[in-house]
N, C-alpha and C positions, 0 to 999 in steps of 0.2 A: 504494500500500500504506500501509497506517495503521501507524502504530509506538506502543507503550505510554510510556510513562516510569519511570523509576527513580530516585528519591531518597532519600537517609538523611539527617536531619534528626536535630540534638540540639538539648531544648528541655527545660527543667527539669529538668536532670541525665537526662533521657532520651533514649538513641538509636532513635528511630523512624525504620521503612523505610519507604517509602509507594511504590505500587503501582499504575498509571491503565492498564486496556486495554479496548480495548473489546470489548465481547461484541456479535460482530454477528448471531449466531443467537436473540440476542434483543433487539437494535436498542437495545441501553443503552451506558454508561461506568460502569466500575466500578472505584473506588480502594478500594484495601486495606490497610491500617494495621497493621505488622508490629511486634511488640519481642521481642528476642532469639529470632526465627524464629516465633513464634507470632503469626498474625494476632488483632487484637483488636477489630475493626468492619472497617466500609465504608461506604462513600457511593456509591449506583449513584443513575446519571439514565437516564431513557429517552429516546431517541433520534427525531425527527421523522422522519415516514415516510418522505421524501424529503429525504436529509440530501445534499448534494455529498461527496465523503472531502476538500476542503480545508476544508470549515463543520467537519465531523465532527475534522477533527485539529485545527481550532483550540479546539473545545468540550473534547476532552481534556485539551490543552493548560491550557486556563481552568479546568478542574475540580481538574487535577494543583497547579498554581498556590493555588489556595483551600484543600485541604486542607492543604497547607505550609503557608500562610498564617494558619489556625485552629491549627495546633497548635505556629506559634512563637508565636503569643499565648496559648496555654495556653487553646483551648477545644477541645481532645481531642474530650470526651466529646458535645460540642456538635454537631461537624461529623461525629459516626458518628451522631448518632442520624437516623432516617429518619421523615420526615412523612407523617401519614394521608393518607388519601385528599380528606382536606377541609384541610389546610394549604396556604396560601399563604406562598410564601417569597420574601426577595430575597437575592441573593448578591454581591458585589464579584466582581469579576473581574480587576480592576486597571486601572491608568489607564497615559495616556501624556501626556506633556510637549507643547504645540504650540506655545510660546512661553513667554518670561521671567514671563509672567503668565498663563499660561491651560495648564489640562488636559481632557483626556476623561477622563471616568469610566465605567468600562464594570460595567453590573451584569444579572444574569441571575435573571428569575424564575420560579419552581419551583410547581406546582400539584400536590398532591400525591405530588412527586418527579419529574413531567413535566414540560416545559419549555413555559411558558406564554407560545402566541405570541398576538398581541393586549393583551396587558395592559396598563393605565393606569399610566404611573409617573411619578411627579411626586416634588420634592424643595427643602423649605428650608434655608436654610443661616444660621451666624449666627458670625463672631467676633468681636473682642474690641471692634473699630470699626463695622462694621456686619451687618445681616444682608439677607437676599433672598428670592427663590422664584428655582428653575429652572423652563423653561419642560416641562412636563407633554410625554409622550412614547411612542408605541406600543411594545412589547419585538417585534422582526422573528419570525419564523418558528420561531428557536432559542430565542427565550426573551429574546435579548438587545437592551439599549437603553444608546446612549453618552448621556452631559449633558455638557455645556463646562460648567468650575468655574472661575471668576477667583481666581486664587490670590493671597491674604491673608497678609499678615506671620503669623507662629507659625503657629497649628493654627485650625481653623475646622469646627465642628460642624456635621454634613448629615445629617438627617433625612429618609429616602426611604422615599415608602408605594407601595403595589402596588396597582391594582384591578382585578379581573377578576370578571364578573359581579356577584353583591352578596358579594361577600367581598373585603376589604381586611385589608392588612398592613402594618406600618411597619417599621424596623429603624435605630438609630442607627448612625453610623460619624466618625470625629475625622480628619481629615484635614489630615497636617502638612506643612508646606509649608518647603521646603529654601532658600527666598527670605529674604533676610538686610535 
């Protein structure tokens, strides 16, 4: 059985509810962004035809996570709006720790709000001492694709483009590193 999520988040003096379940009569996720009981957007993704329910509750999961995520950095309005049918998009998803020096960056990309398996993602990165390329990468079935990041003293700039058929997309992201 799949279970939704429920979290209230205060972010710029605002208390927002946010809302991840999935609609499976129409093979999507769909988070719902609540302030004082009034929904005020959504972010639905649609669902691969052949999802497993442990892909499908980790994909909630990753969705529930990134609208938090956009709206303690104050981009609300950002992560309700919903892309045409000709947007390509990349998403964070979050990382995990493998070592004192090294993470996985997990990011998911979106093709007109579908989750775009096959896609080229590739990513440079640069801080204050040096900079690099990661090594270019397929997004699996859900859309999604890990990079190993050697993590750099402070924060370190990565610039990740998306390419699927002849449409590309970039998206910056500052990634700070807890290494002293």
């Amino acid at each position: 059985m799949i279970f939704g999520f429920n979290t209230d988040i205060r972010a710029q003096g605002t208390v927002y509810h946010v809302q991840t379940e999935l609609r499976d009569y129409e093979r999507r996720l769909e988070s719902q962004v609540f302030v004082s009981g009034r929904c005020i957007g959504k972010r639905c993704t649609a669902l691969p035809q052949e999802s497993a329910e442990e892909a499908v509750q980790e994909l909630a999961r990753a969705q529930h996570r990134w609208v938090l995520e956009a709206i303690r950095e104050g981009f609300v309005d950002e992560v309700l709006d919903q892309e045409t049918a000709e947007t390509l998009v990349v998403q964070f998803l979050g990382s995990m720790r493998v070592s004192d020096e090294e993470v996985i960056l997990r990011f998911r990309v979106l093709s007109g709000g579908y989750v775009a398996g096959s896609a080229e993602v590739g990513a440079s990165w640069k801080c204050e001492s040096a900079s690099g390329t990661l090594e270019s990468a397929l997004t699996n079935d859900a859309g999604v694709v890990e990079m190993r990041l050697a993590l750099a003293r402070g924060a370190t700039e990565l610039e990740v483009k998306a390419r699927l058929h002849e449409r590309e997309t970039m998206r910056r992201f500052l990634i700070k590193s807890a290494r002293t």
